[in-house]
C-alpha positions as CSV (number, residue, x, y, z in Angstrom):
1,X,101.8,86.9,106.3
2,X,98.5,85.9,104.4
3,X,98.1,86.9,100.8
4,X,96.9,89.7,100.7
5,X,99.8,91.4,103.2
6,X,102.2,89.7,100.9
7,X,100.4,91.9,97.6
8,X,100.6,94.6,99.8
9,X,104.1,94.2,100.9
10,X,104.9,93.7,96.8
11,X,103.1,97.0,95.8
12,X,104.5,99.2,98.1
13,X,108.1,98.0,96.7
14,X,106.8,98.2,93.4
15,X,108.2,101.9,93.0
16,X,111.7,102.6,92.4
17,X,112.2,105.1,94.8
18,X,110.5,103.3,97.9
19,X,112.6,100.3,97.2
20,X,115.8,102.6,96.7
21,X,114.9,103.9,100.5
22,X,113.3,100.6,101.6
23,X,116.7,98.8,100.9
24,X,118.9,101.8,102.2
25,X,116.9,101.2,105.8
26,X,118.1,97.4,105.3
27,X,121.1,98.1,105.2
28,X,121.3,100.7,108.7
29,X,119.6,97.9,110.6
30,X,119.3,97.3,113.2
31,X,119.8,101.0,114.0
32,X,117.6,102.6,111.6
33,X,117.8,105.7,110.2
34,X,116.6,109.4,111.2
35,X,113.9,110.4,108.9
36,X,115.9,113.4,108.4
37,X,119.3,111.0,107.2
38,X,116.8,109.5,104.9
39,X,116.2,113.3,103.4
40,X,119.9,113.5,102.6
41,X,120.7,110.5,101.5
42,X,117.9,110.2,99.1
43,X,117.9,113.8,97.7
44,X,113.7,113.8,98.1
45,X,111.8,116.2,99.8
46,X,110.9,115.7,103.2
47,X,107.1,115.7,101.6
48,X,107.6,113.2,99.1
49,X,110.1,111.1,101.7
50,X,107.1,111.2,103.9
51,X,104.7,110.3,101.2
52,X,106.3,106.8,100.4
53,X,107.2,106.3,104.1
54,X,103.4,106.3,104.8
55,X,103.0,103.1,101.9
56,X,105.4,101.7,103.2
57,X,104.5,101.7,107.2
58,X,101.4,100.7,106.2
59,X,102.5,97.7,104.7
60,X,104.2,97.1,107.5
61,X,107.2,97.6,106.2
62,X,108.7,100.2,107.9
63,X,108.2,101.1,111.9
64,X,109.1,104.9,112.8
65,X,110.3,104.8,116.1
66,X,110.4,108.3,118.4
67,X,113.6,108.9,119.8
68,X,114.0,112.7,121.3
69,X,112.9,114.8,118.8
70,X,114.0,112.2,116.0
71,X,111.8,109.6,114.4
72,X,114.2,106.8,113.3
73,X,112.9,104.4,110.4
74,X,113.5,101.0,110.5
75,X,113.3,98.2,108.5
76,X,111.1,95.5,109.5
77,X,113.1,92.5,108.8
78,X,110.9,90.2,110.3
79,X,107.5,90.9,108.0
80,X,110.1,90.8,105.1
81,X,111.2,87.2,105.4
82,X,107.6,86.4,106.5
């Protein structure tokens, strides 16, 4: 990861409430998490859920994943240690 995905990385964890569901993905690895689980558990709505789950895909941070009719989130524990 070069410097400037590394900033990126940092600024999309910057705010509380993507951390608070960046680190609840962590923790359901390496199965993830239906965006819909992600709802609940956070209390956000699906709109605002979605909004910080776009900052944080495109930080490479998250990767949904289709499954059915699900997306699962997941953690991308990989870019993090990078």
């Amino acid at each position: 990861m070069n410097d400037e995905e590394a900033l990126a990385a940092l600024a999309a964890l910057a705010h509380p409430t993507r951390l608070a569901g960046f680190r609840l993905l962590v923790r359901h690895e390496p199965e993830g998490m239906a965006t819909g689980q992600l709802v609940e558990a956070t209390g956000l709505s699906q709109s605002t859920l979605s909004t910080h789950l776009a900052v944080l895909v495109k930080a490479g941070l998250v990767q949904p994943e289709k499954r059915g009719r699900n997306f699962i989130q997941r953690a991308q524990m990989d870019r993090l240690r990078a």
